[in-house]
C-alpha positions in Angstrom: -88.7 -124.4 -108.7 -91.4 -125.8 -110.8 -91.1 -122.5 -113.2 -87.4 -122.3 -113.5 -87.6 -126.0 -114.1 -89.7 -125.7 -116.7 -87.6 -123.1 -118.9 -84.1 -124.7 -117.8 -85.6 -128.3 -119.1 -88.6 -128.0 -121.2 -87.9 -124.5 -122.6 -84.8 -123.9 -123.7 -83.5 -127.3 -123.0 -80.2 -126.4 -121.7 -79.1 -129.7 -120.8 -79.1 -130.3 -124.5 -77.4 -127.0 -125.4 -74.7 -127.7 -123.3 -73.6 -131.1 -125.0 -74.3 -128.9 -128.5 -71.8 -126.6 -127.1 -68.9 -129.5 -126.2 -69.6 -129.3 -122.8 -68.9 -132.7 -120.4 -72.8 -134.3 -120.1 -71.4 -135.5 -116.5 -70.2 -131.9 -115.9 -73.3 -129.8 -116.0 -75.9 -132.8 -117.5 -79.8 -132.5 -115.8 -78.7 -134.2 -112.9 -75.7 -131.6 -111.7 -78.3 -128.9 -112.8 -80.8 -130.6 -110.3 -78.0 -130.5 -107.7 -77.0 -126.8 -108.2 -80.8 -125.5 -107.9 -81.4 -128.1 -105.1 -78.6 -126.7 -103.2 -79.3 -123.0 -104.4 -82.7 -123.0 -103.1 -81.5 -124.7 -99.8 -79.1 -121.4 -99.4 -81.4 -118.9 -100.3 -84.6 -120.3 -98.3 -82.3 -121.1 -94.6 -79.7 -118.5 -95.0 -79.9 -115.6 -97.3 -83.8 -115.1 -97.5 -84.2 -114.5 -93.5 -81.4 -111.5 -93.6 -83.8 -109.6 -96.2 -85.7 -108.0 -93.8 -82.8 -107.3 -91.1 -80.9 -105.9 -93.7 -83.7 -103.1 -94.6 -83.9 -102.3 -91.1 -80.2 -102.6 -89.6 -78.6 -101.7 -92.7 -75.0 -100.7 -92.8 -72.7 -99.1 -90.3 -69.7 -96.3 -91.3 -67.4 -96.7 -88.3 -64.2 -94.7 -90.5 -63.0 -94.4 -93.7 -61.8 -98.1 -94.2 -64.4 -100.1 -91.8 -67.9 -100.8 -92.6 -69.8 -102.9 -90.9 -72.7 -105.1 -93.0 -75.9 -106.0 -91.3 -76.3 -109.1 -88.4 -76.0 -112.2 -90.3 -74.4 -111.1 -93.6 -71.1 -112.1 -93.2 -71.5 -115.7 -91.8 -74.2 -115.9 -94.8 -71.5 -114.5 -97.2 -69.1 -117.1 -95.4 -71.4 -119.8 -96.3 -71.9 -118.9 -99.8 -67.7 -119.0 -100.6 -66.9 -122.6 -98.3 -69.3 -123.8 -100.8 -67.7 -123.1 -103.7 -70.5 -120.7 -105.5 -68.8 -117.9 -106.5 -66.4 -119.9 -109.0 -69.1 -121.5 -110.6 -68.7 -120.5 -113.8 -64.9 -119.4 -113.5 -62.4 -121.6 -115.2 -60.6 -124.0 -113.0 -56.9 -122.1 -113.8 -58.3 -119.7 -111.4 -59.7 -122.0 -109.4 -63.0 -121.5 -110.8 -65.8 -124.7 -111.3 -65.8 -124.6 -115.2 -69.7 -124.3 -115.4 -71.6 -122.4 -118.6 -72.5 -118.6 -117.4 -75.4 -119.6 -117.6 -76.0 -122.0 -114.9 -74.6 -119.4 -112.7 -77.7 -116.6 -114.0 -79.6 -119.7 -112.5 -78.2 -119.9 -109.2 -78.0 -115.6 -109.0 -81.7 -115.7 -109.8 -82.8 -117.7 -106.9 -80.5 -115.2 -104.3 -82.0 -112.5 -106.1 -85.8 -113.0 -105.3 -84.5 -114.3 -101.5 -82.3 -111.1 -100.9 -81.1 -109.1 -103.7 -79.3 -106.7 -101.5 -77.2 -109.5 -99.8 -76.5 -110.8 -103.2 -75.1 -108.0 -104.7 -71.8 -108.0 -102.9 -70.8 -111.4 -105.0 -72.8 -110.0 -107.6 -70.6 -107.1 -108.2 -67.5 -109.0 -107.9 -68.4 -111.3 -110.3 -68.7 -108.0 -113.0 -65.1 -107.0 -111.9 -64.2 -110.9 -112.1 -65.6 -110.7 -116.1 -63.7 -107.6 -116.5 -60.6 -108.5 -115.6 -60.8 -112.1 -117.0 -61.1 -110.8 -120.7 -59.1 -107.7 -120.6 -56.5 -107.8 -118.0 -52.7 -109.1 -118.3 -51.9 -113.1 -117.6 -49.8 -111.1 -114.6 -53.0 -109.2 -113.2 -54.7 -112.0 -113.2 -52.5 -114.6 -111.5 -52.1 -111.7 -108.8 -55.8 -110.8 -108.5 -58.3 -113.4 -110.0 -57.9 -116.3 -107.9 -58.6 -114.8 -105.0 -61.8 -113.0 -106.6 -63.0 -116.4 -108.0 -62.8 -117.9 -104.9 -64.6 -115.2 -103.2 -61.6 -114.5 -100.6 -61.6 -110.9 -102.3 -64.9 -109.0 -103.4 -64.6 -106.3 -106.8 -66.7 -102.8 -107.7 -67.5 -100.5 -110.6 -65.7 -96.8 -110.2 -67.5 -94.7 -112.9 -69.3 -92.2 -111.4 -68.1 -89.1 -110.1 -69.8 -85.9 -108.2 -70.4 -83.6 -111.5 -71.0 -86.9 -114.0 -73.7 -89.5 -114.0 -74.0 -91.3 -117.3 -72.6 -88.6 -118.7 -69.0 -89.9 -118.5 -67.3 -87.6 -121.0 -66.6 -85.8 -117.4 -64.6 -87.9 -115.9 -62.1 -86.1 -113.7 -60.0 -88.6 -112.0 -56.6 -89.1 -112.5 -54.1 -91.6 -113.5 -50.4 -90.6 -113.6 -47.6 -93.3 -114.4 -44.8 -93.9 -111.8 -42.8 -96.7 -112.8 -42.6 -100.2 -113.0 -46.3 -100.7 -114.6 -48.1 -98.7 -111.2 -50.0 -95.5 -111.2 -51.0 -92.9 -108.9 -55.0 -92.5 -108.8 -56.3 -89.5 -107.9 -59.9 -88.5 -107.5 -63.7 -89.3 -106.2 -65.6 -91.6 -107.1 -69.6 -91.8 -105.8 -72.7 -94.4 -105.7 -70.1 -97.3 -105.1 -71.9 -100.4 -104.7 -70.2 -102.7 -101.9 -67.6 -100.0 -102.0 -66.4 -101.0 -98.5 -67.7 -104.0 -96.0 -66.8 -106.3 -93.8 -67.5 -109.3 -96.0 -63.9 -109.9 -97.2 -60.1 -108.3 -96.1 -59.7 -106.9 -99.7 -61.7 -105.0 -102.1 -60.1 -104.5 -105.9 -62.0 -101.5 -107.2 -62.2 -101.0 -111.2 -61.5 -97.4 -111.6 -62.0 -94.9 -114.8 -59.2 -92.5 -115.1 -57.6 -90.1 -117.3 -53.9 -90.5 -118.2 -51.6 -87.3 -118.7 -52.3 -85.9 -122.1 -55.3 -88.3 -122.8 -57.8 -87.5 -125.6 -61.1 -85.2 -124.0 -64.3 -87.3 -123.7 -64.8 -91.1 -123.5 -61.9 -91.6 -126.0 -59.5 -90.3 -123.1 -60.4 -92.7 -120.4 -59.1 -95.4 -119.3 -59.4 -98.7 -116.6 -57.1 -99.4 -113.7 -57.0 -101.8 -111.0 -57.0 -100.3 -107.9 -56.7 -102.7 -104.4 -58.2 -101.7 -101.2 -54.9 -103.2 -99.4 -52.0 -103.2 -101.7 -50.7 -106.5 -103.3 -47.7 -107.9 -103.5 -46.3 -109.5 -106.8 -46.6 -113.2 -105.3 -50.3 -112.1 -104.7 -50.0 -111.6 -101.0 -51.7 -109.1 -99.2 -50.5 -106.1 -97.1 -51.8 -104.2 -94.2 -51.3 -100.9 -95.6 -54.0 -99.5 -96.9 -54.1 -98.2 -100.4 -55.4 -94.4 -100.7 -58.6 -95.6 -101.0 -61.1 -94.1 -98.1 -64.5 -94.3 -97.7 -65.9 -90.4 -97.2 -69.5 -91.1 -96.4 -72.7 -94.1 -96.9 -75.4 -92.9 -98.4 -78.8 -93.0 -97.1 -81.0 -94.1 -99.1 -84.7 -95.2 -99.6 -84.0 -98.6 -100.6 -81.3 -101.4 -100.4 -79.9 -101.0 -97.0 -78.3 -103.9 -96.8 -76.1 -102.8 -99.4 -72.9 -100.0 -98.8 -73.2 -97.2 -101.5 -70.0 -95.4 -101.0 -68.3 -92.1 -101.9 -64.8 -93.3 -102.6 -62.0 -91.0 -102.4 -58.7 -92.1 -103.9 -55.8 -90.3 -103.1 -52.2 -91.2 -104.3 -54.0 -94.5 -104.3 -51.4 -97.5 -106.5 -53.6 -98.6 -109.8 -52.0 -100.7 -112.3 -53.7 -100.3 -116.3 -56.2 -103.3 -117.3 -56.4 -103.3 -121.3 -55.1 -100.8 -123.1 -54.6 -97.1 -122.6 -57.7 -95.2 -123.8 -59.8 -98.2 -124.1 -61.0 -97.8 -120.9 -64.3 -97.5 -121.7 -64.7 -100.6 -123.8 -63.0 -102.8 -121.4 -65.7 -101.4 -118.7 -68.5 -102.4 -120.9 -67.7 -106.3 -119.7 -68.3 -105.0 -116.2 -71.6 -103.2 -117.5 -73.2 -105.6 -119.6 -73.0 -107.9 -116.8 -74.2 -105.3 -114.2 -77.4 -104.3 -116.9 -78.3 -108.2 -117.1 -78.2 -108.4 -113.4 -80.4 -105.5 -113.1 -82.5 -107.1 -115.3 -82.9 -109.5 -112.7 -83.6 -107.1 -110.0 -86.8 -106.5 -111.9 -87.4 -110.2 -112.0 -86.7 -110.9 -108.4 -89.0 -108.0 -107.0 -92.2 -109.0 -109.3 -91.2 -112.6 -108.1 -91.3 -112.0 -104.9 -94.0 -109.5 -104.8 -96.0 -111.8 -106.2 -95.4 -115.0 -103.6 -96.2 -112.2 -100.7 -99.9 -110.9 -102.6 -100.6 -114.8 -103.4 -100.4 -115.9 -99.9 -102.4 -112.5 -98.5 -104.9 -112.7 -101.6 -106.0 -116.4 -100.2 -106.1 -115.7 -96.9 -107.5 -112.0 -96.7 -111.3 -112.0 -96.7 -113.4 -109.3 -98.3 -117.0 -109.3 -100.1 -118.3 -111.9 -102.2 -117.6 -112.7 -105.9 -120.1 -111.2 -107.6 -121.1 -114.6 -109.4 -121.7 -115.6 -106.3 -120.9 -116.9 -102.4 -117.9 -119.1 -103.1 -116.6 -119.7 -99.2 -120.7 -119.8 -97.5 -118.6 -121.1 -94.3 -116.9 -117.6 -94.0 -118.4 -114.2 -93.3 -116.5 -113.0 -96.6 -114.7 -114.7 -99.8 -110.9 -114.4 -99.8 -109.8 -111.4 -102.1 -108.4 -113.6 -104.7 -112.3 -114.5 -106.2 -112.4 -110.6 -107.5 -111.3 -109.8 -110.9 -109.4 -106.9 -110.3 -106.9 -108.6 -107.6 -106.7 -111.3 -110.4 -105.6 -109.4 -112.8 -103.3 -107.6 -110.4 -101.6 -111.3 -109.4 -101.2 -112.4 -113.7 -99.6 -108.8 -114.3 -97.0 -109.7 -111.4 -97.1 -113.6 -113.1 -96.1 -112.2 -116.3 -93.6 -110.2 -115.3 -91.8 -112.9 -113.3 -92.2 -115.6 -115.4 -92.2 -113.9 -119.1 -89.1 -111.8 -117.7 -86.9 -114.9 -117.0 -87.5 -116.9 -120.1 -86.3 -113.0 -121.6 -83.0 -113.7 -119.5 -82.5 -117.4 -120.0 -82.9 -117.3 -123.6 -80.5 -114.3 -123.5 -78.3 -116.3 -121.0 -78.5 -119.1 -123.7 -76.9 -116.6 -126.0 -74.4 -115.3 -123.9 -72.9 -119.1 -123.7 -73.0 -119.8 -127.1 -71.4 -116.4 -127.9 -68.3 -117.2 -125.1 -67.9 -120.9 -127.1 -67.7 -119.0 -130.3 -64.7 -117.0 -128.8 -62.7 -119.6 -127.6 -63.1 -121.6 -130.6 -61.8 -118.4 -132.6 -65.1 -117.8 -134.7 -64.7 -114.2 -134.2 -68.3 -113.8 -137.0 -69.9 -116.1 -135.1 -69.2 -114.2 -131.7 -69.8 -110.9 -133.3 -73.1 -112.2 -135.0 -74.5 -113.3 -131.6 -72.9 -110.3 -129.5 -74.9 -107.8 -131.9 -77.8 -109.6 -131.1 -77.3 -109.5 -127.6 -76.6 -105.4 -127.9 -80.0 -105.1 -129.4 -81.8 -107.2 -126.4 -80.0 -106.1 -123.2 -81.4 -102.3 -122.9 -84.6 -104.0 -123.7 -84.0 -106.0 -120.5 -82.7 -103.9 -118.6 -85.2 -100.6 -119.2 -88.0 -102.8 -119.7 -87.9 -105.7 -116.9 -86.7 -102.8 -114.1 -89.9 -101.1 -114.9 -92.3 -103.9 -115.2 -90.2 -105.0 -112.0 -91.3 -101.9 -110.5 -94.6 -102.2 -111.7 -95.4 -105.3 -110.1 -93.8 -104.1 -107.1 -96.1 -101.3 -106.8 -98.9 -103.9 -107.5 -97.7 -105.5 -104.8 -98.5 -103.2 -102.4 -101.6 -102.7 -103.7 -103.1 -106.1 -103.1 -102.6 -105.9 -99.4 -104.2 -103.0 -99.7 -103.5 -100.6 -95.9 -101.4 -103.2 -95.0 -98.8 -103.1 -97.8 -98.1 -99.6 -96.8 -97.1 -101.0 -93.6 -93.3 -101.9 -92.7 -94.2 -105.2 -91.2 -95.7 -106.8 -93.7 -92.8 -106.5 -96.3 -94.3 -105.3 -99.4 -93.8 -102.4 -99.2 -89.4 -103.1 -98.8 -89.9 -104.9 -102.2 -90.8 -101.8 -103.9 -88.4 -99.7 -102.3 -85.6 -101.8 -103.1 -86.4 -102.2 -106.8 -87.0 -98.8 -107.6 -83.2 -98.1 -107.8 -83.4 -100.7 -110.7 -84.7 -97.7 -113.5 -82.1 -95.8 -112.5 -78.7 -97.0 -111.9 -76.9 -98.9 -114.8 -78.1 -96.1 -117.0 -81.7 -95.0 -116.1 -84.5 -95.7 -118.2 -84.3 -93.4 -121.1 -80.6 -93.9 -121.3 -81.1 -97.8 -122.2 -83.8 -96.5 -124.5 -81.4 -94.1 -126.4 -79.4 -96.8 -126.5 -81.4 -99.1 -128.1 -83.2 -96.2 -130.4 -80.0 -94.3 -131.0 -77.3 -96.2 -131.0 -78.6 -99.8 -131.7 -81.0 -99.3 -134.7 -79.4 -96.3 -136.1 -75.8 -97.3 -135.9 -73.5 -96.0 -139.1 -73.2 -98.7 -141.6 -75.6 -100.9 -140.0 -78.8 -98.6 -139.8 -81.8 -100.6 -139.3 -80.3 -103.8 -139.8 -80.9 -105.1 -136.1 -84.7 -104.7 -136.4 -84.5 -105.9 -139.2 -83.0 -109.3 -138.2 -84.7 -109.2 -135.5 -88.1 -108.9 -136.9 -87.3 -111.5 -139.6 -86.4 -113.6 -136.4 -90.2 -113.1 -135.2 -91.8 -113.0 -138.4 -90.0 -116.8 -139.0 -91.2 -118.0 -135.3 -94.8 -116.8 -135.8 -95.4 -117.7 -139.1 -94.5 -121.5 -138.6 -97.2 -121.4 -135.6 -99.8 -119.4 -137.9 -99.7 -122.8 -140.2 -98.5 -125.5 -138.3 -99.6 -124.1 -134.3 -101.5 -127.4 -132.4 -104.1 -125.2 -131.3 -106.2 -122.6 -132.5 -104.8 -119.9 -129.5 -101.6 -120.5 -130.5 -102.3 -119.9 -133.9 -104.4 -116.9 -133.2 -101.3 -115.8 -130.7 -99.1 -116.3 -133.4 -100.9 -114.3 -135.8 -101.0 -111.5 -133.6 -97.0 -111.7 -133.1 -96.7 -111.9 -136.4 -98.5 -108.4 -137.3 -96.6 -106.6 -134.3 -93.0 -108.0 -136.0 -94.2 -106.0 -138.9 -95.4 -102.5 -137.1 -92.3 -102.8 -135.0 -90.2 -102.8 -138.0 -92.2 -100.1 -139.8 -92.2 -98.0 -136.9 -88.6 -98.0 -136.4 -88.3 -97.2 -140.1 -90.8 -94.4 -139.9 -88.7 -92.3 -136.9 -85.6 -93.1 -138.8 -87.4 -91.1 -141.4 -88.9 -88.4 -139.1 -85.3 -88.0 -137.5 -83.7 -86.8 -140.8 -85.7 -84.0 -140.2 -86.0 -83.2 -136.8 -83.4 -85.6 -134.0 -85.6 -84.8 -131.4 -87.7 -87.0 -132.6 -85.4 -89.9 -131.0 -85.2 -88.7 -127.6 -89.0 -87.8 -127.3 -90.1 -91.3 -128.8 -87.4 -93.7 -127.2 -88.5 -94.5 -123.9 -92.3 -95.4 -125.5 -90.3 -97.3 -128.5 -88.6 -99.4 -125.5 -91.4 -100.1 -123.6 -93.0 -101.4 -127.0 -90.1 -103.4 -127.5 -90.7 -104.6 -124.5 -94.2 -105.4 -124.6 -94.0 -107.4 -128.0 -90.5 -109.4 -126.6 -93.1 -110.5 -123.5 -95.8 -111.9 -125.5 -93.2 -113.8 -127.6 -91.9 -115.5 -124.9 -95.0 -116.4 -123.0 -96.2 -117.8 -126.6 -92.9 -120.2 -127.0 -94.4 -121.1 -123.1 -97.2 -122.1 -124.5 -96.3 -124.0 -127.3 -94.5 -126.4 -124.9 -96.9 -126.3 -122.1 -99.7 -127.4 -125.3 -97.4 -130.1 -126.3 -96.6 -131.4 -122.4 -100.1 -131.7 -121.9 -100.5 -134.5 -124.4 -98.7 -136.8 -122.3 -98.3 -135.4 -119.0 -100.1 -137.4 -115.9 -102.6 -135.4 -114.4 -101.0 -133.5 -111.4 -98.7 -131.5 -113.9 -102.0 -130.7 -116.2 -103.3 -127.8 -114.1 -99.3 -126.4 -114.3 -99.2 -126.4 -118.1 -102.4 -124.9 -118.2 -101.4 -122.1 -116.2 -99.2 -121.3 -118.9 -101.3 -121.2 -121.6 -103.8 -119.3 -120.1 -101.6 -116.8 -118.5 -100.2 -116.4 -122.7 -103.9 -115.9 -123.5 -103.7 -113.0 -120.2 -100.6 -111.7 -121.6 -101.9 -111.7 -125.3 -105.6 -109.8 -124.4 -104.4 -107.8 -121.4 -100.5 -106.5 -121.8 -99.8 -106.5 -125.5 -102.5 -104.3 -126.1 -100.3 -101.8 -124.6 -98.4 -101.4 -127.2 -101.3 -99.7 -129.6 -101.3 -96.4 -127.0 -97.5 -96.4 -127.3 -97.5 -96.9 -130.7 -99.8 -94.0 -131.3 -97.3 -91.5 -129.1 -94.7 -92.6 -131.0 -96.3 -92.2 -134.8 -97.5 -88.8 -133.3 -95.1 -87.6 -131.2 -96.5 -83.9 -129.1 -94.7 -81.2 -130.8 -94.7 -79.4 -127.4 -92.6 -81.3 -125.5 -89.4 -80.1 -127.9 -91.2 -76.6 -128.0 -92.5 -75.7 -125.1 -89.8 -73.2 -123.3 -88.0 -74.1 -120.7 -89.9 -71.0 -118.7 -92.8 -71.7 -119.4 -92.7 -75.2 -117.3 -93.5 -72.6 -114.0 -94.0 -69.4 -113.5 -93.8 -69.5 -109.7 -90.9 -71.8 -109.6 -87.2 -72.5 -110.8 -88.0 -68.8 -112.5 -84.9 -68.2 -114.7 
């Protein structure tokens, strides 16, 4: 709490930035905030963070196409959650919602993520479908639908993928046909359905991509329906037929048991449209954007909790002596944390953790300024902030799930034998986060994204690295002159020089891609991971700027925690951004063979063509 604290208050001061913003001080002021972390914590530690391990090893049971039964303990956890109110937090109150910033909801979802993120993906998802429907769908959809998903009486999914498409969702092959009165048949499969069917809750409202009769080919053609596990009447009651929505199969997988991933076959199933016709894909970006940052999270939650499992082992576990000598003489051993290696190991997994959230919470920060600007009607001010959000979110999402996995696999390493073991619960950390580099659009899709799409965008090429390296530049040049200690100013200096090669880079494959556009899919994933890099050492150095200033006037049990953070900046500064010189060598000099080498000549004794 101490951490999250420290960003929520000192950091980012959100108290503050919700008076800014017009919200009621008495509302969500530091001492509500206190309250929903107090409480939060007190969920996650007595009822959600004991099902993590029960989950992994029960997991969940297909009984028939509409039953699926969640592991011991999930749904009288998932009952707890919704008496208290949690899921509405940041809902408006017409739906029955608490009125809250999204933000202090991230808050809340961050804590449940690093206790169980499997059990907290069922409310997780719903509140993506909740977004969805809130800013696209009808006044009539969502009187009949959102109340009841704000409440957390009804749970929601994401339908995109199918058999033959992944990310690829030009091939889209389910159906939508129109029959009357606003309703449509749905007709198709849909696979990797997270929460697809449980027992949690007596209805399931599934966001489904279809194609209507004589739609355009490709993304352009697609559009978003509302589709009810248990169809719906118009005063919002709810019917004991089933809906032509059947659950074919679970899949078993290496990670996140807890969780149902679902093939989904819908068959004459009733949809009704949510947005506009062939817009399908833009409404679903709501539901996708919020999936991405929650992902992001994922790879938050696993360094987190990797991390307090090594701690605790690297204290306890005894092995050698530090090689400047006996530092436990009443032991036949030191404990493991005295070696530098395991060190280094722990401030990796610290950095991730820590450096990763303040990457959320200022996004988070964003996010609620962005949703203030709409309501308002600034529509320049919400697009302003929204483009700056486009550039940051793949950056989260491909960077943190990797670093997430990272630590994870560090994890592991630290207990050395015993991490590989199933009893010690490492080695479940890894394997649930491992999904999080895939799913939302792996890896190199978020880095296409951001290369691609983001920087090279038609009448706005290079302009986001642009502002956003003005952005930097402005931060660390103010710290290069007026920084209160020489670190900082040094840290600052080095921020400042990486603003400038990031830019240049980015300006330099522009260039190179004229020539050849292989050049963008060979270089994007190192270009992200750069990205990432230099977006972690800027946050651990605004950390350090306020932990240098607290530590004027702090009393002396909170010195040794401000210190932490600037020496863990100095860690991240020296041993993580140096990183970004090896990447930014592969990405000035790209290998020629990757794009040239023949597709036979990967093997001659396998996959022969």
């Amino acid at each position: 709490m101490n951490d999250l604290n420290f960003l929520i208050k000192d950091v980012y001061k959100f108290p503050e930035h919700y008076a800014k913003l017009g919200f009621d001080p008495e509302a969500c002021g530091e001492d509500v905030i206190d309250m929903v972390m107090t409480e939060t914590a007190k969920l996650a530690e007595n009822v959600i963070a004991p099902l993590n391990e029960i989950g992994d090893t029960v997991g969940c049971k297909y009984v028939d196409p509409h039953t699926i039964i969640t592991p011991p303990g999930y749904k009288d956890a998932y009952n707890q959650y919704t008496e208290g109110g949690w899921q509405g937090l940041g809902y408006p109150e017409k739906y029955g919602g608490q009125g809250m910033p999204q933000s202090m909801t991230l808050f809340h979802s961050d804590i449940l993520a690093t206790a169980n993120w499997t059990w907290g993906m069922y409310p997780g998802l719903s509140k993506g479908a909740c977004n969805t429907l809130y800013m696209h769908g009808s006044e009539e959809l969502k009187e009949k639908y959102l109340h009841r998903m704000v409440s957390g009486e009804w749970t929601g999914t994401m339908c995109l993928t199918e058999p033959q498409c992944g990310s690829d969702l030009n091939q889209v092959a389910t159906k939508a046909e129109p029959i009357g009165d606003g309703k449509y048949k749905i007709n198709g499969t849909k696979i990797f359905i997270s929460c697809g069917e449980h027992d949690l809750t007596n209805n399931i409202i599934h966001c489904v991509l279809a194609r209507l009769p004589g739609a355009p080919e490709g993304t352009k053609g697609i559009s978003l329906f509302v589709v009810p596990k248990h169809k719906v009447s118009d005063d919002g009651e709810i019917s004991s037929e089933f809906n032509g929505v059947g659950t074919g199969r679970i899949e078993d997988k290496m990670g996140c048991h807890g969780s149902s991933t679902c093939e989904l076959n819908f068959e004459d199933a009733e949809g009704y449209l949510l947005g506009e016709e062939n817009k399908g894909m833009n409404h679903m970006f709501t539901f996708i954007n919020t999936s991405r940052l929650g992902t992001s999270i994922q790879g938050v939650a696993a360094a987190e909790l990797s991390f307090q499992n090594a701690l605790w082992y690297t204290k306890e576990r005894r092995a050698f002596r530090a090689l400047t000598g006996t530092k436990d003489p009443q032991h036949v051993a030191d404990p493991i944390i005295v070696h530098g290696d395991i060190r280094k190991n722990l401030m990796v997994q610290k950095a991730v953790a820590e450096g990763g959230r303040s990457m959320i919470y200022d996004c988070a920060r964003m996010a609620d300024e962005m949703m203030v600007a709409l309501e308002k009607g600034d529509q320049a001010r919400h697009d302003e902030i929204d483009d700056a959000l486009g550039f940051r979110t793949p950056i989260l999402k491909g960077f943190l799930t990797e670093m997430g996995i990272e630590a994870a696999s560090l994890g592991v390493q630290l207990y050395g034998g015993h991490g590989y073991i199933k009893s010690n619960k490492q080695e479940q950390v890894y394997r649930d986060v491992r999904i999080a580099a895939i799913w939302e659009g792996t890896t190199g899709i978020q880095a296409l994204d951001l290369l691609g799409r983001k920087m090279f965008k038609r009448g706005k090429e290079l302009k986001a690295i642009k502002d956003h390296s003005a952005h930097l530049k402005n931060f660390a040049w103010d710290l290069i002159w007026n920084g209160s200690t020489p670190e900082i100013k040094a840290h600052a200096r080095s921020l400042y020089y990486k603003a400038w090669e990031w830019q240049l880079m980015t300006q330099g494959i522009g260039l190179r891609a004229m020539k050849d556009k292989d050049v963008v899919g060979v270089t994007s994933v190192d270009y992200l991971m750069y990205s990432g890099h230099v977006t972690l050492a800027e946050h651990w150095l605004k950390m350090e700027v306020v932990a240098a200033d607290k530590m004027k006037t702090c009393d002396a049990s909170q010195k040794d925690f401000y210190d932490s953070k600037i020496k863990m900046s100095d860690f991240v500064f020296k041993n993580m951004l140096p990183r970004t010189i090896a990447l930014k060598e592969m990405i000035n000099n790209p290998s020629k063979s990757v794009t040239q080498m023949k597709s036979s000549q990967f093997s001659f004794d396998h996959a022969l063509e």
